[in-house]
Kinemage of the C-alpha trace (Angstrom):
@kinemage 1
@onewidth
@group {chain A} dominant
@subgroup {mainchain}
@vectorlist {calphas} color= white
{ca unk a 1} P -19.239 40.071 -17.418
{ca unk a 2} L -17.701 39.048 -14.174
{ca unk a 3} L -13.943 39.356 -13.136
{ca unk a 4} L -12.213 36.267 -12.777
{ca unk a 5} L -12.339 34.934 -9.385
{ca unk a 6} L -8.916 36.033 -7.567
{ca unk a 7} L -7.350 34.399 -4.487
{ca unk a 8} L -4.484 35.119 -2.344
{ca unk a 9} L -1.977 32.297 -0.523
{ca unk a 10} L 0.938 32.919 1.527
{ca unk a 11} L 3.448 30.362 2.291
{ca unk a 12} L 6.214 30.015 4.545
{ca unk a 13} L 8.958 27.628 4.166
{ca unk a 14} L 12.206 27.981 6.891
{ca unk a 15} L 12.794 31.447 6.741
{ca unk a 16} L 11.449 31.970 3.195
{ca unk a 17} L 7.710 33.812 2.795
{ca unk a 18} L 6.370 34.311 -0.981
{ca unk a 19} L 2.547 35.800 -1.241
{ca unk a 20} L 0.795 34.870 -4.696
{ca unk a 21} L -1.763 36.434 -5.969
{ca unk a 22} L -4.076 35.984 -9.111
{ca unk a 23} L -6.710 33.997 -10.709
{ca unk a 24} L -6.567 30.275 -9.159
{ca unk a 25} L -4.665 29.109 -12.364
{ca unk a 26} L -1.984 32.074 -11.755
{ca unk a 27} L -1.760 31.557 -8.066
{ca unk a 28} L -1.047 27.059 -8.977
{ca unk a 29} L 1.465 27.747 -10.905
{ca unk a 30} L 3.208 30.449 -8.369
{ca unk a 31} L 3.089 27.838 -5.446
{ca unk a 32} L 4.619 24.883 -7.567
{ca unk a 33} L 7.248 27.240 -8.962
{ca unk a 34} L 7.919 28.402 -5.629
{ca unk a 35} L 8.056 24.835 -4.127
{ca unk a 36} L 9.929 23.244 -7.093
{ca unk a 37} L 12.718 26.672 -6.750
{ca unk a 38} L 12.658 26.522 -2.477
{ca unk a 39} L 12.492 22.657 -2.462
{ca unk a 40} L 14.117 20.619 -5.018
{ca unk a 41} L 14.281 17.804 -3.627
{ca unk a 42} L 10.509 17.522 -3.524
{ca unk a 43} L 10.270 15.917 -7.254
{ca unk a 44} L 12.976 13.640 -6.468
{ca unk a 45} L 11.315 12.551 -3.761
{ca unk a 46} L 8.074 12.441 -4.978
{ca unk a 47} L 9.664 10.102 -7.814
{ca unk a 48} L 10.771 7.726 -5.574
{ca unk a 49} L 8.122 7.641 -3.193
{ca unk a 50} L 6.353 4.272 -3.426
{ca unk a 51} L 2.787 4.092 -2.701
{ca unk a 52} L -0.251 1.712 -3.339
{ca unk a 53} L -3.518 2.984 -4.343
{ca unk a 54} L -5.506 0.266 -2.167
{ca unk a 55} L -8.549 1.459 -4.688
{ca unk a 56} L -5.943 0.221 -7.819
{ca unk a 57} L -5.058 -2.806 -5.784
{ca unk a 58} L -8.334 -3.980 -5.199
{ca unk a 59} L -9.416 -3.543 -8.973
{ca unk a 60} L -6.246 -5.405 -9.782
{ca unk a 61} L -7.046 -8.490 -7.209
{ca unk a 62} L -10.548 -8.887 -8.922
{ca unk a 63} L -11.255 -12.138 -9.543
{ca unk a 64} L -8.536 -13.721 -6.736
{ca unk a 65} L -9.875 -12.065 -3.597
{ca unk a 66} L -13.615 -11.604 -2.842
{ca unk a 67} L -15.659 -9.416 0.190
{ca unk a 68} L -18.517 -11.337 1.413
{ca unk a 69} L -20.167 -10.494 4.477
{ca unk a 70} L -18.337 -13.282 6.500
{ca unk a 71} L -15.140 -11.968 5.625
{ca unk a 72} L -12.856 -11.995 2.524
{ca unk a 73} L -12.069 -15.287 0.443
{ca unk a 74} L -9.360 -16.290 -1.856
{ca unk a 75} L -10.897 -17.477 -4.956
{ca unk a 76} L -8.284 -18.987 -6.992
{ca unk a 77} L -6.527 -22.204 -6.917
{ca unk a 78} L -3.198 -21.854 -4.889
{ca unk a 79} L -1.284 -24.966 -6.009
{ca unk a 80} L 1.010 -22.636 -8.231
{ca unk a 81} L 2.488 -20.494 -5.027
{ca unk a 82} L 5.747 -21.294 -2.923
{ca unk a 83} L 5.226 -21.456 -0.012
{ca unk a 84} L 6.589 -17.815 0.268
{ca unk a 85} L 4.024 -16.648 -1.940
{ca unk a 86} L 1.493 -18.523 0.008
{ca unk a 87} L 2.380 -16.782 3.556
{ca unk a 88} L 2.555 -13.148 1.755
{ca unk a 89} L -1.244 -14.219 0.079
{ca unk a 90} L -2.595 -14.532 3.517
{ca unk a 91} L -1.053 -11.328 4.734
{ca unk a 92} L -2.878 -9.597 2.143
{ca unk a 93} L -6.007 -10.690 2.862
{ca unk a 94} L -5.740 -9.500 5.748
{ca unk a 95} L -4.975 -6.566 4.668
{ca unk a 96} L -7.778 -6.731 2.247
{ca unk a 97} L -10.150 -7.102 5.275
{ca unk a 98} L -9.362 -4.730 7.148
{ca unk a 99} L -9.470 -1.914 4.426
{ca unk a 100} L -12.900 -3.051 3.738
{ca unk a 101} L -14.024 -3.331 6.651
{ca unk a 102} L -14.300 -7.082 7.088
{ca unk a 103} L -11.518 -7.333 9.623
{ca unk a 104} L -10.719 -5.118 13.095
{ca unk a 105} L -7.127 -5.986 12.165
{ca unk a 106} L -4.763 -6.250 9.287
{ca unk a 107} L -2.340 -8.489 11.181
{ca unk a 108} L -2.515 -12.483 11.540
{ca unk a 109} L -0.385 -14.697 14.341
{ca unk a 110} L 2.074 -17.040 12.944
{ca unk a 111} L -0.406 -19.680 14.165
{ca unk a 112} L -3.177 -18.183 11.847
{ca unk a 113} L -0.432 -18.705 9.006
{ca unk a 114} L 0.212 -22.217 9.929
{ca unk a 115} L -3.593 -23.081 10.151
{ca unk a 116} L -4.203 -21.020 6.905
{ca unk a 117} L -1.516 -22.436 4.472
{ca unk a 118} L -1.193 -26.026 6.112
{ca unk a 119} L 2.346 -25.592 6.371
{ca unk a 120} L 4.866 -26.718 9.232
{ca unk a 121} L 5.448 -23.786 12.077
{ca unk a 122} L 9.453 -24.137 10.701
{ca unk a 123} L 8.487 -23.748 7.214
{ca unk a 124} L 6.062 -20.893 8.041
{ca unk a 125} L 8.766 -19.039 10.303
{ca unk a 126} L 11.555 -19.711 7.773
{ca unk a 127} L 8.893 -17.794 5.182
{ca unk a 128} L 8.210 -15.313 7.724
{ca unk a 129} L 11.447 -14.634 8.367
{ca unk a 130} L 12.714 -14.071 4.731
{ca unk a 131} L 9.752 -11.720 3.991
{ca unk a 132} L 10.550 -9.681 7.087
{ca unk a 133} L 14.325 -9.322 5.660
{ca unk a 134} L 13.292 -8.286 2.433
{ca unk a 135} L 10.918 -5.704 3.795
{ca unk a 136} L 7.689 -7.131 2.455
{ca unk a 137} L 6.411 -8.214 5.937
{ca unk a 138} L 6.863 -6.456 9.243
{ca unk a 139} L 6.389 -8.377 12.733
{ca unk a 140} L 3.670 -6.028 14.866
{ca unk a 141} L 4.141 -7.777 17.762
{ca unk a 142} L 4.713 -11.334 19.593
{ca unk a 143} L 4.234 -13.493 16.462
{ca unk a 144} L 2.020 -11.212 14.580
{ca unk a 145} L 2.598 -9.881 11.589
{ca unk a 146} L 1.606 -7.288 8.381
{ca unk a 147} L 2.556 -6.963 5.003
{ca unk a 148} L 4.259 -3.847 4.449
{ca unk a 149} L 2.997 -1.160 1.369
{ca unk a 150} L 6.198 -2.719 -0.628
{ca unk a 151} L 4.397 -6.266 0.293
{ca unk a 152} L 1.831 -5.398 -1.624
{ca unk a 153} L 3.333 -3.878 -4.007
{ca unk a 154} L 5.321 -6.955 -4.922
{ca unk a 155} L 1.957 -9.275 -4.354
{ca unk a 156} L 0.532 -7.277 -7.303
{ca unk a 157} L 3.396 -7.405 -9.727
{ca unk a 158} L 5.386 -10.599 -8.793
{ca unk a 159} L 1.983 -12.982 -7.480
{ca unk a 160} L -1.321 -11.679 -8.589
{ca unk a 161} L -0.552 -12.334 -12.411
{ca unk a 162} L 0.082 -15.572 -11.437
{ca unk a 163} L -2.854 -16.392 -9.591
{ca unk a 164} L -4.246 -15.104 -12.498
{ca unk a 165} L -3.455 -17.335 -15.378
């Protein structure tokens, strides 16, 4: 029968050095004791780190967003949204094409918004500028803008359920 396989790992945090050794199982458990005992505030951070799986997301936005070849399309009826809603939809497309490769950028101008949603340049700036305060949005440059990883996390749970219904 053969031993179990054994591994060594040093780490060095600051001024403090720790070398585990053991089976793989043995030498897990060392590090995260070590890290949870030298770094505390790692778990509270990690708890309130937010972070979208774009993998999740895109499961989630089945049925409202599709990737065709040409580019990605909204396929449900958008009569429901504000025009808030409407703006931060657009975003995410964007942002839906670019991460699949549909798009060379996930930004669109403020003109691109206007065309898009058929809305007044006030109306879409007014949007654009409440999403932007609330952190949902971020302007990239002159007139161009993103949604932010809190965008989309708000898209999923506050407008894809009701694009949805």
């Amino acid at each position: 029968m053969s031993e179990p396989t054994q591994i060594e790992v040093t780490i060095r945090y600051r001024d403090v050095e720790k070398t585990i050794k053991g089976t793989p199982e043995d030498v897990f458990r060392g590090v995260f004791q070590f890290l949870s005992e030298t770094i505390p505030a790692l778990a509270v951070v990690s708890k309130i780190t937010l972070t979208v799986n774009f993998a999740d997301f895109l499961r989630d936005a089945a049925g409202v967003f599709a990737v065709t070849p040409e580019g990605v399309v909204i396929l449900t009826p958008l009569e429901a949204l504000t025009d808030r809603e409407l703006v931060l939809l657009y975003l995410v497309r964007a942002k839906v094409g670019f991460e699949t490769g549909r798009s060379e950028k996930e930004t669109l101008l403020a003109s691109d918004l206007i065309s898009f949603t058929s809305k007044g340049s006030g109306t879409v700036a007014g949007r654009l500028s409440e999403l932007s305060g609330e952190g949902l949005v971020e302007r990239t440059g002159k007139g161009e803008y993103r949604v932010t990883t809190f965008g989309l996390h708000r898209f999923r749970q506050d407008v894809l359920p009701k694009l949805k219904s």
